[in-house]
C-alpha positions in Angstrom: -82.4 50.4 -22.9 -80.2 51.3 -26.2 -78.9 54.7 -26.2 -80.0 56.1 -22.8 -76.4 56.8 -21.3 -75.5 54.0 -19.5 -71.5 54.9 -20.6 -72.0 58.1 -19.7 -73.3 57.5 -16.2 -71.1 55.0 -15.2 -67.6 57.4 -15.3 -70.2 60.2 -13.1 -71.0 57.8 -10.6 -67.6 56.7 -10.5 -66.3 60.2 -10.1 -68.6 60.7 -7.5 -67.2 57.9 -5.4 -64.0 59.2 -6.0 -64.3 62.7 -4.9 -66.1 61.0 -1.5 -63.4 58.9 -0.6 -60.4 59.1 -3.0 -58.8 55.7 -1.5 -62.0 53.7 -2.7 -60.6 50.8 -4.2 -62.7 50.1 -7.1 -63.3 47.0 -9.6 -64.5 47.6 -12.9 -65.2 44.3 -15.3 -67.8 42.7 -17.6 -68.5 39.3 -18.9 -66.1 39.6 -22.1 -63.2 41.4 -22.8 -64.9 43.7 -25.7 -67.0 44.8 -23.4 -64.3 45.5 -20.6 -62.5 47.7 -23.3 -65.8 49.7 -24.1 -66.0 50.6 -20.4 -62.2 51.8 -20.4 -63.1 53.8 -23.8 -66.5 55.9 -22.3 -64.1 56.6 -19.2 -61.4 57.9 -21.8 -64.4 59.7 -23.7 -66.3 61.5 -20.4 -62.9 62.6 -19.6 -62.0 64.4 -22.6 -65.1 65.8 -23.1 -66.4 69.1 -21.8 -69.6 67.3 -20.1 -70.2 66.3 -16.2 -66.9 65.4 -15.3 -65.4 68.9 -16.1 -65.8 68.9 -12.3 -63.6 66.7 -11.0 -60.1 67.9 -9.4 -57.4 66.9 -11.3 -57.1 63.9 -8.8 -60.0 62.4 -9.5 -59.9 62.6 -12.5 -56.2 60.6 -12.5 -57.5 58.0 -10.2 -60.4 57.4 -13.2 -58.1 57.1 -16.2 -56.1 54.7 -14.2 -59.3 52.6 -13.5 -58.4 49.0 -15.5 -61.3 47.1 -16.4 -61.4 43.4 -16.8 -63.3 40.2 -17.6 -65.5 38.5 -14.4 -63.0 35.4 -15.5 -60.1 37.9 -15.0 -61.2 39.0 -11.5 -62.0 36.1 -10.2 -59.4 34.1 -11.2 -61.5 31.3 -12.9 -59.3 28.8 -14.1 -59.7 27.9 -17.8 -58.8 24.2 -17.0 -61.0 23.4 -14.4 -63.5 26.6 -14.3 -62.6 27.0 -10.0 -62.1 30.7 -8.9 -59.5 31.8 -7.0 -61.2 34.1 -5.5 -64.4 33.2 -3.1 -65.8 32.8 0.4 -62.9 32.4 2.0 -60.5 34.3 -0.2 -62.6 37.1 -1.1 -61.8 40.2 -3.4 -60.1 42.8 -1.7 -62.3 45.9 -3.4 -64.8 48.5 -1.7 -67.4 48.8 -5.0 -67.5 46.5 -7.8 -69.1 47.8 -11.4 -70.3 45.2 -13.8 -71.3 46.1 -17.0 -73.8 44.6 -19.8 -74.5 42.4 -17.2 -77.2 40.8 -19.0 -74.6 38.3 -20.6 -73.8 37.4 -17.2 -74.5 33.7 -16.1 -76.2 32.3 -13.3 -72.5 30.1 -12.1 -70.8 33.7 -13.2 -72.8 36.1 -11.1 -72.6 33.3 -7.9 -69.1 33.3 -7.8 -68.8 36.9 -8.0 -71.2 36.8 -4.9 -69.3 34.4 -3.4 -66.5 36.5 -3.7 -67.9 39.8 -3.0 -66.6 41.2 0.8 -69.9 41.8 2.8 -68.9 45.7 3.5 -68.5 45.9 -0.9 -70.9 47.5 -2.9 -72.0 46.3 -5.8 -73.2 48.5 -9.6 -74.9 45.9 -12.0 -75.8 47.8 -15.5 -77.2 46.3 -18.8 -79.7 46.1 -20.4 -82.7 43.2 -19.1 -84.0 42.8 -22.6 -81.0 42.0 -24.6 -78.0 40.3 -24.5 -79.3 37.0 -22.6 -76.3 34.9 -21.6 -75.7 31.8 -23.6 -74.8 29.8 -20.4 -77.6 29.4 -18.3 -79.8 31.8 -16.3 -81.2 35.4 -17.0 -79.6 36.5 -13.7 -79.9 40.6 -14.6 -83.2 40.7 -16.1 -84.5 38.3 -13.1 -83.2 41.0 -10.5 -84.4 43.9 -12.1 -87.9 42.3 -12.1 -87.5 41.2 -8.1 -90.1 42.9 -6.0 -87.8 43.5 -3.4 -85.2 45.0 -4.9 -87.0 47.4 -7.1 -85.6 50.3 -4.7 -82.4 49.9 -5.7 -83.1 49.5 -9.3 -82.7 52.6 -11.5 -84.1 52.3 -15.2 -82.8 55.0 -17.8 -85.8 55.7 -20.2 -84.5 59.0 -22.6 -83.5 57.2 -25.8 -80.5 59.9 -26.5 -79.5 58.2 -29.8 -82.4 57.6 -31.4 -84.3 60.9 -30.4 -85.1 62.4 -33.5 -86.5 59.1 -35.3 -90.0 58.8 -32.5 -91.8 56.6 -34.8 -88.9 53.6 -34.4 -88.6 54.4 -30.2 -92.4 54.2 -30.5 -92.2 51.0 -32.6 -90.0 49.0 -29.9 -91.4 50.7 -26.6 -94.8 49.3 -28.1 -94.4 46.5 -30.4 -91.0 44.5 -28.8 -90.8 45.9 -25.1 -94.9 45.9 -24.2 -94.9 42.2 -26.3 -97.8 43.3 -28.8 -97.2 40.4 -31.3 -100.6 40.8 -33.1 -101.0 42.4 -36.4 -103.4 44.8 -36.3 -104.6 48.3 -37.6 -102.1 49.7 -34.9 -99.0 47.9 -36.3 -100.0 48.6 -39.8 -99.8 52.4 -38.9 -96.7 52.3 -36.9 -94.8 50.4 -39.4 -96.1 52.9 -42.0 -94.5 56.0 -40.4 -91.5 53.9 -38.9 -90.8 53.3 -42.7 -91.4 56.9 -44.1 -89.5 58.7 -40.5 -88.1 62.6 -41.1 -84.8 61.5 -40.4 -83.7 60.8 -44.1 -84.0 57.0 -43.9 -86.8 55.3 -46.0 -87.4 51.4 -45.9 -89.5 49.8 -48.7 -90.6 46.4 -48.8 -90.5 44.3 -51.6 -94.0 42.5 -52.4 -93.7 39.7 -55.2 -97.2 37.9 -57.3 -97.2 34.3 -56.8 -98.0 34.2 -60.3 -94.2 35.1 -61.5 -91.4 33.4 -61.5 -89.9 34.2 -57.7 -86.1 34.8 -59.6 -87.1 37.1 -62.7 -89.6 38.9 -60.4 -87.1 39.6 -57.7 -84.7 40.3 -60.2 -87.4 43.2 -61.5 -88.5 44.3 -58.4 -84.5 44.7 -57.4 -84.3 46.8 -60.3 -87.6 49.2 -59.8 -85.8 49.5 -56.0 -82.4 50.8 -57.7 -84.2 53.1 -60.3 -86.4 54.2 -57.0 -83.8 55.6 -54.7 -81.3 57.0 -57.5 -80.9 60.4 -57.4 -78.8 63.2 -58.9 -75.9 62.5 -56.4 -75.9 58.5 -56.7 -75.2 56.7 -60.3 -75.8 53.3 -60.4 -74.1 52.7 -63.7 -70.9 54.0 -62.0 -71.1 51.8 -59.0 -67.8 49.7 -59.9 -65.9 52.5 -61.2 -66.3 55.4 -58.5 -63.6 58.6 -58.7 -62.1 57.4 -55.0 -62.2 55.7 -52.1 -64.7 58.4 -50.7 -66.8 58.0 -53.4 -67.2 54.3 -53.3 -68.2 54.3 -49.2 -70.5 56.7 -50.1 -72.1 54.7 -52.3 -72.4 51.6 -49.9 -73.8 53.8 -47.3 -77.0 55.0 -49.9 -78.9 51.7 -49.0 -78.5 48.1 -47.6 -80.9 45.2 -48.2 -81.8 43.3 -45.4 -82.7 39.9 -45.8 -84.3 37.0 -43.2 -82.0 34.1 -44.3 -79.0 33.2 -46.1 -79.8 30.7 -49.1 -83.2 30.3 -50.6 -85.2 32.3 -53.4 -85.1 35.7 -51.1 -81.3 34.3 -49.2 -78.9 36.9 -48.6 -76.4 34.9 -51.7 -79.2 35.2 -54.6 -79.8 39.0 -54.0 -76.2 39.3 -53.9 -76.2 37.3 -57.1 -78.9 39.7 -58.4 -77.4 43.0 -57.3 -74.1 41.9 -58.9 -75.7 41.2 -62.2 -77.6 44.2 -62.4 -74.8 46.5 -61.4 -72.1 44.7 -64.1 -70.4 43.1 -62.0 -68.0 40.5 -62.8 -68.3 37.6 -60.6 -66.4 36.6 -57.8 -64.9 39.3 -56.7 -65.4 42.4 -59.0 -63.7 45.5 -58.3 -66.5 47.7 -56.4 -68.0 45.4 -54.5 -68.4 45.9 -50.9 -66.8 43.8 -48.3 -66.9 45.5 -45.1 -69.7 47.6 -43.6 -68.0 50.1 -41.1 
C-alpha cells in the first residue's frame, strides 16, 4: 500500500545482494521513465541518510549509486516502430536479478516479454501496489499474481502505513471502506467519515449542503462565503489574499485550504467555484495578480 516503504526496502534488499555477491549483475527498471527516476532518487536518499544502509562497506554502497534504472521498453529493447524486443527467448538479458517497480502499470504483452527474456538462473523483485495504478494496456498482471494461490509464499505485503500514521481515522477509512469494498452507506460510514473529517492532525474537511429551494449559483455563492468566514483566522486575511507582503506569504495562503470538486463544468464544476472564489476575493478576471496557478 501507500506509504509503507516500498523505496526504502528496495535499496536494503539491494544492498543485501550486493554485500553476498558483489559481481551480481543487477537490472533495475519500471514501466515509465518517472518512475525509473524515483527508484534512482530513494537509492540516492537511503544512501545519504543515516538509516539501514549505514552498513554497507564503502563498496557496496558504490556499486548502489551506480545502479541505472530504466524503462521495461529500455531493457528490452522494444522497438517503437514495430513494438518487437530485442531481447527474448533466444537472446535473453544478460542479468542475475531483475527489480521492477510499480509494477501494477505493467501490461500483460509488457510483463511476457520480460519473461521471455528473463535467463532461467535470474531472479526476479516485482513491487507495486495491486490496488492502484492498473495498466491502461491490457491485463492486471501484478495484482493477478499477488492474488495466485501458489505463489502466495513468495509474496510479501507491507501493511505499516509510515506516512499516514498519525491521521488513523483516514488508514481506517481506506483499509475498511476502499480496500475491504464496503460500498454501502450505513451508520458505520457515517461515523467514520465524521472523524475522518474532524482527524487531530490539523486538517478539517467540511462539506457543503445546498436547499433545493435556492437558487444553486447565489446559494453556492453564500455557502462559499460562510466556508471563507469559517476557517479565517488571526493568521489568514482573506481581504488581503491578492495583495500578500511576499512570495512566502502568498503560498502560505494557498496552502490554508483547497476545494475539491467532482467535475469540471456544471453548477458545482471546478470553473464556476473558480468563478465564485474569484469574485468573492476581488479578483479581477482572467488572470488577477494572486491567483494560484500551481499547487506544489
Amino acid at each position: 500500500g501507500p506509504g509503507t516503504g516500498k523505496p526504502t526496502v528496495l535499496p536494503v534488499i539491494l544492498a543485501l545482494e550486493l554485500q553476498r555477491n558483489p559481481e551480481c549483475r543487477i537490472t533495475l527498471c519500471a514501466p515509465t521513465g518517472k518512475a525509473a527516476a524515483r527508484m534512482k532518487e530513494s537509492i540516492a536518499r537511503e544512501l545519504a541518510a543515516d538509516g539501514s544502509l549505514s552498513i554497507a562497506d564503502d563498496a557496496v554502497r558504490q556499486s548502489l549509486a551506480a545502479l541505472v534504472p530504466q524503462t521495461l521498453h529500455a531493457v528490452l529493447g522494444i522497438s517503437p516502430e514495430t513494438g518487437i524486443a530485442y531481447r527474448n527467448r533466444q537472446n535473453q538479458l544478460e542479468t542475475e536479478l531483475v527489480v521492477v517497480d510499480e509494477c501494477s502499470m505493467s501490461s500483460l504483452d509488457l510483463v511476457h516479454q520480460l519473461l521471455d527474456a528473463l535467463p532461467p538462473t535470474a531472479r526476479l523483485i516485482l513491487l507495486g501496489d495491486q490496488n492502484q495504478l492498473a495498466s491502461v494496456e491490457s491485463g492486471v498482471v501484478f495484482a493477478e499474481l499477488c492474488d495466485c494461490d501458489s505463489l502466495q509464499p513468495h509474496v510479501c505485503r507491507l501493511k505499516e502505513n509510515h506516512r499516514s500514521k498519525t491521521n488513523k481515522p483516514l488508514c481506517d477509512f481506506v483499509d475498511q471502506m476502499i480496500l475491504e469494498g464496503q460500498e454501502q452507506v450505513s451508520d458505520t460510514m457515517d461515523g467514520m467519515l465524521q472523524k475522518l473529517y474532524n482527524s487531530q492532525d490539523g486538517n478539517q474537511f467540511q462539506t457543503i449542503r445546498l436547499r433545493h429551494d435556492q437558487k444553486r449559483h447565489e446559494a453556492l455563492k453564500l455557502a462559499l462565503k460562510n466556508l471563507l468566514e469559517t476557517i479565517s483566522t488571526s493568521s489568514i486575511d482573506f481581504h488581503r489574499w491578492n495583495s500578500p507582503k511576499s512570495v512566502e506569504e502568498a503560498f502560505s495562503y494557498s496552502l490554508q485550504f483547497k476545494i475539491l470538486c467532482a467535475v469540471r463544468e456544471g453548477d458545482y464544476g471546478i470553473l464556476t467555484i473558480n468563478s465564485l472564489m474569484r469574485d468573492l476575493l476581488n479578483m479581477e478576471a482572467p488572470y488577477p495578480d494572486g491567483l494560484p496557478l500551481i499547487v506544489t
